[in-house]
N, C-alpha and C positions, 0 to 999 in steps of 0.2 A: 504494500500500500504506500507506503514511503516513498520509495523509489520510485513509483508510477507520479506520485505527487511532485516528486523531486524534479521528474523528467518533463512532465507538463507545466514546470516555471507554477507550480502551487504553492510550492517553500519556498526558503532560502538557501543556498548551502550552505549560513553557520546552521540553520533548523535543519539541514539535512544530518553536518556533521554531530548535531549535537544528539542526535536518535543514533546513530550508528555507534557515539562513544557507550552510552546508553544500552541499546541491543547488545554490542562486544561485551559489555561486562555480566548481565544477563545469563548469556549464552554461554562465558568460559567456564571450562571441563578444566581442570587442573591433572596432569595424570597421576595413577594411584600410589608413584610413589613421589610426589613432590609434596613438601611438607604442609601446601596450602590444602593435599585433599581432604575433606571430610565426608565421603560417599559422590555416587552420583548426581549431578545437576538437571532434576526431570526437566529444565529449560533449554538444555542443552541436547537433550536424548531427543524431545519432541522437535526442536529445530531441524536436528541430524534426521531425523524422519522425515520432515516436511522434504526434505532438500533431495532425501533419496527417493520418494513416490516423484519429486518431481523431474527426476532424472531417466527414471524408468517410463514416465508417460511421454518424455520429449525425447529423452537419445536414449533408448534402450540397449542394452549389453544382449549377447546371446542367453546369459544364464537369466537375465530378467525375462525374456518372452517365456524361459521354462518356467521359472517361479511365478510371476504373474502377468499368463496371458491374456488376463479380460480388460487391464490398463495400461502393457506394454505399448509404447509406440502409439495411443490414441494422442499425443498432441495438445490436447485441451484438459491441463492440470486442474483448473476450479470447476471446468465438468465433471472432473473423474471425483474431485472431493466430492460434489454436491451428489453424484451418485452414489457412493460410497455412505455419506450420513443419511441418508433419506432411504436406505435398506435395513 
């Protein structure tokens, strides 16, 4: 949503950069053995999920058509969500 806003001159770039320092912090996984870890970050698991459904619907890998061929390669990420939650 940001980025679409970002892109259509809706923000600013400091309003852009200031959601991205924002999101980055959010989002970081520390690994398990860096002393900052304390368990997994479910905002970072769900991010890393958005990123790979949306990988598999727009440039899918051979093993993604085997594991999921009913959203491989469809192209249209927020069709394949809104089909996905409305089942």
């Amino acid at each position: 949503i940001m980025s679409r806003l970002h892109q259509q001159g809706r923000i600013t770039d400091g309003n852009f950069l200031e959601f991205l320092q924002s999101h980055t912090n959010v989002v970081f996984q520390p690994e398990f053995d860096d002393r900052r870890y304390s368990g997994f970050n479910p905002y970072a698991l769900g991010f890393a999920m958005m990123q790979d459904i949306e990988r598999i619907v727009k440039t899918p890998e051979d093993e993604d058509r085997q594991w999921f061929p009913d959203i491989a390669g469809k192209g249209d990420v927020e069709g394949v969500l809104r089909e996905i939650w409305s089942n």
